[in-house]
ROZA-776008 format. One record per residue (C-alpha): residue number from 1; residue in one letter; chain; y, x, z. Coordinates in Angstrom, 1 decimal, always signed. Layout:
ROZA-776008
<r lumkol="NUM" zator="A" lonu="A" y="Y" x="X" z="Z"/>
...
end
This chain:
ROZA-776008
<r lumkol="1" zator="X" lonu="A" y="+0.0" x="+0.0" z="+0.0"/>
<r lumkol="2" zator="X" lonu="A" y="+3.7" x="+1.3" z="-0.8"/>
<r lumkol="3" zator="X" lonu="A" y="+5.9" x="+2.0" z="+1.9"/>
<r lumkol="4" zator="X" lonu="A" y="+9.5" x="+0.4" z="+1.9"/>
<r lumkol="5" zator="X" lonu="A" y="+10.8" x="+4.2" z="+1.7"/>
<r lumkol="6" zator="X" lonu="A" y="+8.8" x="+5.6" z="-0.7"/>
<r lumkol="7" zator="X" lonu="A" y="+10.6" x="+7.3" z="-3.3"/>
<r lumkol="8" zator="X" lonu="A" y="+8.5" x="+6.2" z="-6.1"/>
<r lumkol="9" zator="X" lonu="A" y="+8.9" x="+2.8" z="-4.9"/>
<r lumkol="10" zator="X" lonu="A" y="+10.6" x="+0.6" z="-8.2"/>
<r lumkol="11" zator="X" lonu="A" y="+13.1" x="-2.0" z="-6.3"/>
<r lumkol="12" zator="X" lonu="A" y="+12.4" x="-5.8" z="-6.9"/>
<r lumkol="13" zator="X" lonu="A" y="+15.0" x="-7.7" z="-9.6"/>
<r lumkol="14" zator="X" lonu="A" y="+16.0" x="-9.7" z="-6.2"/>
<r lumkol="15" zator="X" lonu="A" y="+16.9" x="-6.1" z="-4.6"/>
<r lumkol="16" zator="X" lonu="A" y="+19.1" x="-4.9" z="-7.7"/>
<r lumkol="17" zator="X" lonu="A" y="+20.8" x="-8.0" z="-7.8"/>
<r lumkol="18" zator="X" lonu="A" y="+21.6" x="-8.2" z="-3.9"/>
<r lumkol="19" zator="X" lonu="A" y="+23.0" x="-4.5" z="-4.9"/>
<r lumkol="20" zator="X" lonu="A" y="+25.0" x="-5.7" z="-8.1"/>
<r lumkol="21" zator="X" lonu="A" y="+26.4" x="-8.8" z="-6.1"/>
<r lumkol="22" zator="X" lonu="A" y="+27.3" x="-6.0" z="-3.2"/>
<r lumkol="23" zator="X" lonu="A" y="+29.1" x="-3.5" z="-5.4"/>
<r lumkol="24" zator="X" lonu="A" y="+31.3" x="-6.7" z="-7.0"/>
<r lumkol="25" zator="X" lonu="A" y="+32.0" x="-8.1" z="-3.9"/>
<r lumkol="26" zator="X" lonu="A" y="+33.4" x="-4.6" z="-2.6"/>
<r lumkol="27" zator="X" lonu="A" y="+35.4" x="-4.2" z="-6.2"/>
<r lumkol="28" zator="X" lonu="A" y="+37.0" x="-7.4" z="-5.7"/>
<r lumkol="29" zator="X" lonu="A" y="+38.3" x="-6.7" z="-2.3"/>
<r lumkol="30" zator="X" lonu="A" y="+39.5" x="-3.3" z="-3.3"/>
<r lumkol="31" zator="X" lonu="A" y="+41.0" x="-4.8" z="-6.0"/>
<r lumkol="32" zator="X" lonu="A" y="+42.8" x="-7.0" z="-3.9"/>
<r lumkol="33" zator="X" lonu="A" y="+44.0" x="-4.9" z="-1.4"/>
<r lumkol="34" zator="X" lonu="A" y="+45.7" x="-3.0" z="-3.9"/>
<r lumkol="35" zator="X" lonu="A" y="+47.4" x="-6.0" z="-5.0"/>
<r lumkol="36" zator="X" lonu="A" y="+48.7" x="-6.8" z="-1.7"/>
<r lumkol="37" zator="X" lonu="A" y="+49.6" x="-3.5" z="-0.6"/>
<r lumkol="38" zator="X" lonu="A" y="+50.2" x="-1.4" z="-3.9"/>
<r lumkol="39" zator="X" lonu="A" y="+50.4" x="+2.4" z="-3.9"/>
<r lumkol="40" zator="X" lonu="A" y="+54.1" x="+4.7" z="-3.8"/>
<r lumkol="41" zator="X" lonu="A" y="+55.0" x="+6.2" z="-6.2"/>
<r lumkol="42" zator="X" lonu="A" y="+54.7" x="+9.7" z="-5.6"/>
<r lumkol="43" zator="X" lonu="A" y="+57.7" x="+11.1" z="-7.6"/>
<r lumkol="44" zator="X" lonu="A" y="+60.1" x="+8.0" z="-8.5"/>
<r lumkol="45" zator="X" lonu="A" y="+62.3" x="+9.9" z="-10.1"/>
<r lumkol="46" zator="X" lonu="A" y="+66.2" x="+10.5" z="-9.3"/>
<r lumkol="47" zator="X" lonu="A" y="+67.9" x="+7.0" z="-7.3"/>
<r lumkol="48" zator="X" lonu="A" y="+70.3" x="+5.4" z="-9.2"/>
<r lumkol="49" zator="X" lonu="A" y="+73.8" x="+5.8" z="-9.9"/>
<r lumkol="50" zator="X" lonu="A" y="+74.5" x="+2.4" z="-8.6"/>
<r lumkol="51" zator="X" lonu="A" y="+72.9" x="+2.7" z="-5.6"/>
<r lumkol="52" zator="X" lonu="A" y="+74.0" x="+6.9" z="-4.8"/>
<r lumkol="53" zator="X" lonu="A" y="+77.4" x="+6.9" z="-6.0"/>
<r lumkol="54" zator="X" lonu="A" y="+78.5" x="+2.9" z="-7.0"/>
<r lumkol="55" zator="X" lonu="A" y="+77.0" x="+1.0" z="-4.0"/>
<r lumkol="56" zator="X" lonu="A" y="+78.8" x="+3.8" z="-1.5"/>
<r lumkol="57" zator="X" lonu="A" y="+81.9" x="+4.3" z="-3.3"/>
<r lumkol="58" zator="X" lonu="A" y="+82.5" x="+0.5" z="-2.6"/>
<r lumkol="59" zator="X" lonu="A" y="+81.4" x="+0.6" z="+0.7"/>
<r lumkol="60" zator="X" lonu="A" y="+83.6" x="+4.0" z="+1.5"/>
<r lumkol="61" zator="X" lonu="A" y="+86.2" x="+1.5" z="+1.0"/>
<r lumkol="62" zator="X" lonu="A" y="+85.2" x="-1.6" z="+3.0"/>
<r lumkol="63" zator="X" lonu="A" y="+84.5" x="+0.7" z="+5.7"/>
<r lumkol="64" zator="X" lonu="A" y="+87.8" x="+2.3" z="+5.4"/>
<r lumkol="65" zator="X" lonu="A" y="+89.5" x="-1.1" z="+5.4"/>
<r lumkol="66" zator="X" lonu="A" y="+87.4" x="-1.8" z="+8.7"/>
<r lumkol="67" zator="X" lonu="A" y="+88.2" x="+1.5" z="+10.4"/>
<r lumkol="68" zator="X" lonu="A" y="+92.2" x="+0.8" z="+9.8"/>
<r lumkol="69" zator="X" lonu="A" y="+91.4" x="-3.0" z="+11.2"/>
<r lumkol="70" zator="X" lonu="A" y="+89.4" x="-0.9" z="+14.7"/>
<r lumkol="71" zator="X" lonu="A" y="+92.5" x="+1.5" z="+14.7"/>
<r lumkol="72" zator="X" lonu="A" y="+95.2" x="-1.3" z="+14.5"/>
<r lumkol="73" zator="X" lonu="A" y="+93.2" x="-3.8" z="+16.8"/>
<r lumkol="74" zator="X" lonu="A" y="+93.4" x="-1.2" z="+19.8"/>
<r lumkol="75" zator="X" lonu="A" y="+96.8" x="+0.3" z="+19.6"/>
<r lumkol="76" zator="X" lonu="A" y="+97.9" x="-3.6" z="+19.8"/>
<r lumkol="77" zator="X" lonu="A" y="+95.3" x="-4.5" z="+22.1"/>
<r lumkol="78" zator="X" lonu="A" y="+97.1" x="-5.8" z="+24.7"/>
<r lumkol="79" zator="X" lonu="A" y="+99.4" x="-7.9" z="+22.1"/>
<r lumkol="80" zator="X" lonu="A" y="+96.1" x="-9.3" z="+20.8"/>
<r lumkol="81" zator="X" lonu="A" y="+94.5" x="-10.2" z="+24.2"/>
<r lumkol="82" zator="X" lonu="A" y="+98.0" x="-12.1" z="+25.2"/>
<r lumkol="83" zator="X" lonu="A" y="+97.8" x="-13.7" z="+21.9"/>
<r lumkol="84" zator="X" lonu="A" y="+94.3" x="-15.2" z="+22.0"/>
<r lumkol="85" zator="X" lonu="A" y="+95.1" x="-15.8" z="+26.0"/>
<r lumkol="86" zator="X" lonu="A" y="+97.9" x="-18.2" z="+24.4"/>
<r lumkol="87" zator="X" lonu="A" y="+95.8" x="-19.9" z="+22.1"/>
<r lumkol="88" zator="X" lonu="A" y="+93.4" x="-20.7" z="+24.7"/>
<r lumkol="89" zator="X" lonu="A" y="+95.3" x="-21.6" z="+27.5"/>
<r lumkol="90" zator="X" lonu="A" y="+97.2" x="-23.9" z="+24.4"/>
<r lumkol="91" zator="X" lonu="A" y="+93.5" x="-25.5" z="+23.4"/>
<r lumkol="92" zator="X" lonu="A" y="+93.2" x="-26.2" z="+27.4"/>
<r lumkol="93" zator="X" lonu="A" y="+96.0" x="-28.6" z="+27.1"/>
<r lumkol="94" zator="X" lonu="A" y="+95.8" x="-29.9" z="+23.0"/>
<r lumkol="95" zator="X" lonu="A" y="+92.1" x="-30.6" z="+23.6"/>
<r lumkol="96" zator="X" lonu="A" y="+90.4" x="-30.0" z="+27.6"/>
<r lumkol="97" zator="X" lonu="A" y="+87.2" x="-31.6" z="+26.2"/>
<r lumkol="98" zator="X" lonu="A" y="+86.5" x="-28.7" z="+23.5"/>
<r lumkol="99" zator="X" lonu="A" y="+88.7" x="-26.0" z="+25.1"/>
<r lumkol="100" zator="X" lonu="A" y="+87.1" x="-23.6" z="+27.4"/>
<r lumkol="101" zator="X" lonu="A" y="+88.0" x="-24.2" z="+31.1"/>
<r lumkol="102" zator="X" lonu="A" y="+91.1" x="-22.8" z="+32.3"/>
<r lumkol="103" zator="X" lonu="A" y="+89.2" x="-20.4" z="+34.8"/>
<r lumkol="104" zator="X" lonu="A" y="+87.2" x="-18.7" z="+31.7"/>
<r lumkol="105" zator="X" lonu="A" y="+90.7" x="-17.7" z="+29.6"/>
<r lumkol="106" zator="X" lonu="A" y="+91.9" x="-14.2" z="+31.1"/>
<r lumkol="107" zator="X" lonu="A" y="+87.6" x="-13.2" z="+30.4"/>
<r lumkol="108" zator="X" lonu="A" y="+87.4" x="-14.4" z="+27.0"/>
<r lumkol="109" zator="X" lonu="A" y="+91.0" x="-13.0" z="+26.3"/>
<r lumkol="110" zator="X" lonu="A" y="+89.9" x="-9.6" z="+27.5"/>
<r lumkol="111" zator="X" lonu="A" y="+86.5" x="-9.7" z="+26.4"/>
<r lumkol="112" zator="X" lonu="A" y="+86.6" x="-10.5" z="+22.7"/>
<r lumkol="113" zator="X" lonu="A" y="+88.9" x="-8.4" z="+21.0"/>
<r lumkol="114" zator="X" lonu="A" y="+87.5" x="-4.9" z="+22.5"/>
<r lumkol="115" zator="X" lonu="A" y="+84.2" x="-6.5" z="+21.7"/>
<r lumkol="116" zator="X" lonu="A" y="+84.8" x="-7.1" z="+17.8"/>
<r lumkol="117" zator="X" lonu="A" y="+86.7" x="-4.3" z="+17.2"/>
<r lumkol="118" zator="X" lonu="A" y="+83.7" x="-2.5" z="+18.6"/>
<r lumkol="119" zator="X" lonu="A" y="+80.9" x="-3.9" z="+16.7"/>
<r lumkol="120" zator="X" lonu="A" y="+83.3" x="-3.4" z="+13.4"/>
<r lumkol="121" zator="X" lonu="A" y="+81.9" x="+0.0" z="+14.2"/>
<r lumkol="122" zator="X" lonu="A" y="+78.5" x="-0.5" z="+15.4"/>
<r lumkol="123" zator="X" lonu="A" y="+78.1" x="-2.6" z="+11.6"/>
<r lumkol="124" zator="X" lonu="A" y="+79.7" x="-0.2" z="+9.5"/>
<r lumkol="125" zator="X" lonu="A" y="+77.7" x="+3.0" z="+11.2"/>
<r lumkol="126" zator="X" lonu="A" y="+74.2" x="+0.7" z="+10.8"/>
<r lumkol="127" zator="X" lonu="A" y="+75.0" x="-0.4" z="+7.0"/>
<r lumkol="128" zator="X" lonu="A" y="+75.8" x="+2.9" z="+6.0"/>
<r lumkol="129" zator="X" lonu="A" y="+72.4" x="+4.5" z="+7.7"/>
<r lumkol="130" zator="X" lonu="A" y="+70.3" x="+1.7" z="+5.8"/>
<r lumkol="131" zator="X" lonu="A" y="+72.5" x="+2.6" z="+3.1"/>
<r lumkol="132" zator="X" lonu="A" y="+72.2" x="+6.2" z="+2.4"/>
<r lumkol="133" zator="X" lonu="A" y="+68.0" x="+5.7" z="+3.8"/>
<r lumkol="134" zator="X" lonu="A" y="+67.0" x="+3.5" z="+1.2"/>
<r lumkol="135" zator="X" lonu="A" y="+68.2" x="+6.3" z="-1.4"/>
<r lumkol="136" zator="X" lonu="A" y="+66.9" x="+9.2" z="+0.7"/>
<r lumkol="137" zator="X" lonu="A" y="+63.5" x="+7.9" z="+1.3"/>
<r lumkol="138" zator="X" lonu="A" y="+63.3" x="+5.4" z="-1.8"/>
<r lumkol="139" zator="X" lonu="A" y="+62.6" x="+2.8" z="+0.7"/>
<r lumkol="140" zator="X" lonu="A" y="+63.2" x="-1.1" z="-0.3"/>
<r lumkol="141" zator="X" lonu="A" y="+62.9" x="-2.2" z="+2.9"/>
<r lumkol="142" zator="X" lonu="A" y="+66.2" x="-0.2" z="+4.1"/>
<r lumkol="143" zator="X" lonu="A" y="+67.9" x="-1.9" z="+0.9"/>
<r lumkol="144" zator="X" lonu="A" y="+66.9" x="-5.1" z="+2.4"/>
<r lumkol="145" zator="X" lonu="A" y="+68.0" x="-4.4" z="+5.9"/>
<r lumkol="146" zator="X" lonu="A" y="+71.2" x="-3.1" z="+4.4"/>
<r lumkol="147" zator="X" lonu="A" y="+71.4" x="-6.6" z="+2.8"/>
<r lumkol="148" zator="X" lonu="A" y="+70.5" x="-8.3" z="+5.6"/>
<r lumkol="149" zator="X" lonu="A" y="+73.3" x="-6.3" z="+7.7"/>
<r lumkol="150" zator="X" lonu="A" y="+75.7" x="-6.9" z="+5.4"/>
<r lumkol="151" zator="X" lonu="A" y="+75.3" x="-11.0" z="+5.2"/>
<r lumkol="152" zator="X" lonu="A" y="+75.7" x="-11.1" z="+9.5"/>
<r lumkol="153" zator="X" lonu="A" y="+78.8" x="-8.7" z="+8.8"/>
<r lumkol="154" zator="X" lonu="A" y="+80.6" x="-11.0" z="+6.2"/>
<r lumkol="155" zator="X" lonu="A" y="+80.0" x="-13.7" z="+8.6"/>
<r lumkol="156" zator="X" lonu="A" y="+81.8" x="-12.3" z="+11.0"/>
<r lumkol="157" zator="X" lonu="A" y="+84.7" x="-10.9" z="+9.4"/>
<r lumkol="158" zator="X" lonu="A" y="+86.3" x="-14.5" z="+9.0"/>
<r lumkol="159" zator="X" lonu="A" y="+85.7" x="-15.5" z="+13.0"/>
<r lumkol="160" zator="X" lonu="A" y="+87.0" x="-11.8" z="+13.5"/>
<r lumkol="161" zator="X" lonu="A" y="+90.4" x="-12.5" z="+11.1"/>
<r lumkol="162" zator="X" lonu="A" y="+90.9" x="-16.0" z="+13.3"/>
<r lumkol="163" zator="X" lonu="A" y="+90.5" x="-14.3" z="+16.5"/>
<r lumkol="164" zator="X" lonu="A" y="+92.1" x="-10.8" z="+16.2"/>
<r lumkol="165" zator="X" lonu="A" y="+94.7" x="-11.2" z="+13.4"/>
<r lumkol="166" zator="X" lonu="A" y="+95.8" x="-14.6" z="+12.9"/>
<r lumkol="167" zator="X" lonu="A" y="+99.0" x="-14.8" z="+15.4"/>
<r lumkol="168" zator="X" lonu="A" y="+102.4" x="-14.9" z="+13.7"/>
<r lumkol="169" zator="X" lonu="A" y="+103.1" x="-11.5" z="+15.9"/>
<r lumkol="170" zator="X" lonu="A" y="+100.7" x="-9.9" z="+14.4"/>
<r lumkol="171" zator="X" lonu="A" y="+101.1" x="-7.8" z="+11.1"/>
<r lumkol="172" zator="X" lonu="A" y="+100.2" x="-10.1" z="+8.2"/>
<r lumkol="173" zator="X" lonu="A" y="+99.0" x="-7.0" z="+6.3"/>
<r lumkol="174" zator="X" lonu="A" y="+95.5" x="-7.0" z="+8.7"/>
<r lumkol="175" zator="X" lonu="A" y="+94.8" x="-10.3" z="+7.3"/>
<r lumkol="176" zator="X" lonu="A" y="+94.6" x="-8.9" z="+4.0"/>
<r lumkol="177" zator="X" lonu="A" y="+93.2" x="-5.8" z="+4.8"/>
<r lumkol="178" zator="X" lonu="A" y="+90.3" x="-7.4" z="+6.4"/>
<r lumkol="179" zator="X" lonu="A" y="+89.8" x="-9.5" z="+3.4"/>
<r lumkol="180" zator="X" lonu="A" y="+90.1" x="-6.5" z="+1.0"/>
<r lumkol="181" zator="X" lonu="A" y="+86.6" x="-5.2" z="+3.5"/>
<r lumkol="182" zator="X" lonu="A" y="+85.2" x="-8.8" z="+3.0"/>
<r lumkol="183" zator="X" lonu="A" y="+85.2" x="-8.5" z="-0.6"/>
<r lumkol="184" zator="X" lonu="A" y="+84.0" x="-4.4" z="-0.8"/>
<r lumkol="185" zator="X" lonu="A" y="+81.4" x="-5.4" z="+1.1"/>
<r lumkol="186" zator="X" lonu="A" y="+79.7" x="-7.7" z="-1.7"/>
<r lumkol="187" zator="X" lonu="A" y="+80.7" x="-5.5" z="-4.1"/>
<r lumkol="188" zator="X" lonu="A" y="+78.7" x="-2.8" z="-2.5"/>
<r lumkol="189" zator="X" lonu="A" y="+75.9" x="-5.4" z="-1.8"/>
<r lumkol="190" zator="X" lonu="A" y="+75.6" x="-6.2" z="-5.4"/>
<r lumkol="191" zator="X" lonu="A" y="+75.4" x="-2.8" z="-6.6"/>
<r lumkol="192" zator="X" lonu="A" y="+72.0" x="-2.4" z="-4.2"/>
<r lumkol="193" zator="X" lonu="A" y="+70.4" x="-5.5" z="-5.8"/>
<r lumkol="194" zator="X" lonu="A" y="+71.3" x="-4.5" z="-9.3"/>
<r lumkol="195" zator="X" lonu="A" y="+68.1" x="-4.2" z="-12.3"/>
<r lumkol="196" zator="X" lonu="A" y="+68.2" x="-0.8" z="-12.4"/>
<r lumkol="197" zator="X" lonu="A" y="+68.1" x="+0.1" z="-8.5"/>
<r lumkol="198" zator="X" lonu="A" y="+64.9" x="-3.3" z="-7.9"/>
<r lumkol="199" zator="X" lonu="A" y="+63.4" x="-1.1" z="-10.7"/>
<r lumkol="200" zator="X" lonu="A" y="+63.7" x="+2.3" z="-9.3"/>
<r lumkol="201" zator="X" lonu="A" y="+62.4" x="+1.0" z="-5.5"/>
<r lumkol="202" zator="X" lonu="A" y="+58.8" x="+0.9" z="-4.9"/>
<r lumkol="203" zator="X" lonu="A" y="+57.4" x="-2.9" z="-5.3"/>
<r lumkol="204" zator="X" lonu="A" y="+57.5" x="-5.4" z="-2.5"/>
<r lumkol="205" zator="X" lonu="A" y="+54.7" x="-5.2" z="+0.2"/>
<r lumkol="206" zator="X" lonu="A" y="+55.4" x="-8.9" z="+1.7"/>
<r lumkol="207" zator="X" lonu="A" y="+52.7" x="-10.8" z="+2.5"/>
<r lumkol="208" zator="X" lonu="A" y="+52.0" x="-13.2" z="-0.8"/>
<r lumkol="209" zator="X" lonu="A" y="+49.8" x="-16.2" z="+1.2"/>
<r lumkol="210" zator="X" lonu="A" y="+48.3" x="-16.7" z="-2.7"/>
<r lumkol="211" zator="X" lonu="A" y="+47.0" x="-13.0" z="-2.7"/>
<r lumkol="212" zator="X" lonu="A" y="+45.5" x="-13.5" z="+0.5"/>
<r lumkol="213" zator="X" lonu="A" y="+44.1" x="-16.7" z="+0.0"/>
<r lumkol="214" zator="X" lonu="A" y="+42.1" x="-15.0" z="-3.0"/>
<r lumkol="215" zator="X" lonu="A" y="+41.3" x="-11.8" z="-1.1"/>
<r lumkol="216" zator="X" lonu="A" y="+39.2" x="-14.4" z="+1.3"/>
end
């Protein structure tokens, strides 16, 4: 009788086909983990103008615009803090129900303006990291987070203008300046998203639920 591990053994057409279905099955799911998590380019070439010279140049500027808003904001800081004290303190008595309460004014007043002149900084200093990563390490998840950084920031520049600039004894200039950073901002932004940078950045590795479905 043949032993099981006999060398000379021939293997049954059920055994060769258990081995065939085997080797597919472990094709398929190779196959399909590349898909889902597809292999770096190992030399992707030089980064794009648009994203090493374009995409900075506007954002040089924005944050220029920004730095001349932090410098302005605390050489008149005290003007600015007496100036939103004096809107609050007039909400108090236009409209109690909204307004904040009468004891909260001198905090928020003092609070506030230090605060968003400060995180002016803390957002320029983060997008520009992201920024100059995404080139450096050909990384589009730093493009993204750049993105992502720069949509909170453009939100906030327009509660910053209300709250910081928008007194009559304040300079009007700051209102425009801000907005000058408002619109360098997207005009740096749209430079990272441009055809030739999306095609220069390794492709997506997001979860795709239809991928994974089929690698089940």
């Amino acid at each position: 009788m043949t032993q099981p591990d006999d060398p000379d053994r021939i293997p049954s057409q059920a055994e060769l086909d258990a081995e065939d279905l085997a080797e597919i099955a472990r094709s398929s799911k190779d196959r399909d983990q590349a898909n889902l998590y597809p292999p770096r380019t190992d030399d992707p070439g030089p980064a794009p103008v648009a994203l090493t010279l374009h995409a900075r140049v506007a954002f040089w500027g924005a944050a220029v615009a920004g730095l001349l808003s932090v410098v302005y904001g605390f050489v008149n800081l005290g003007l600015i803090s007496d100036a939103l004290r004096q809107r609050l303190l007039d909400g108090v008595i236009d409209d109690p129900r909204n307004a904040s309460s009468q004891g909260q004014v001198d905090s928020l007043a003092g609070f506030f303006p230090p605060f968003m002149l400060i995180m002016i900084v803390v957002f320029l200093a983060v997008e520009y990291a992201l920024l100059v990563a995404a080139a450096h390490h050909h990384s589009r998840n730093c493009r993204n987070f750049f993105l992502a950084a720069v949509v909170v920031n453009l939100l906030c520049i327009p509660i910053g203008i209300d709250l910081l600039f928008q007194y009559p004894q304040v300079w009007s200039a700051m209102v425009v300046i801000s907005w000058i950073q408002f619109a360098l901002l997207i005009v740096a932004a749209i430079f990272t998203v441009r055809r030739s940078v999306n095609q220069w950045l390794p492709e997506s590795t997001r979860m795709r639920p239809t991928k994974m479905m089929r690698a089940r």
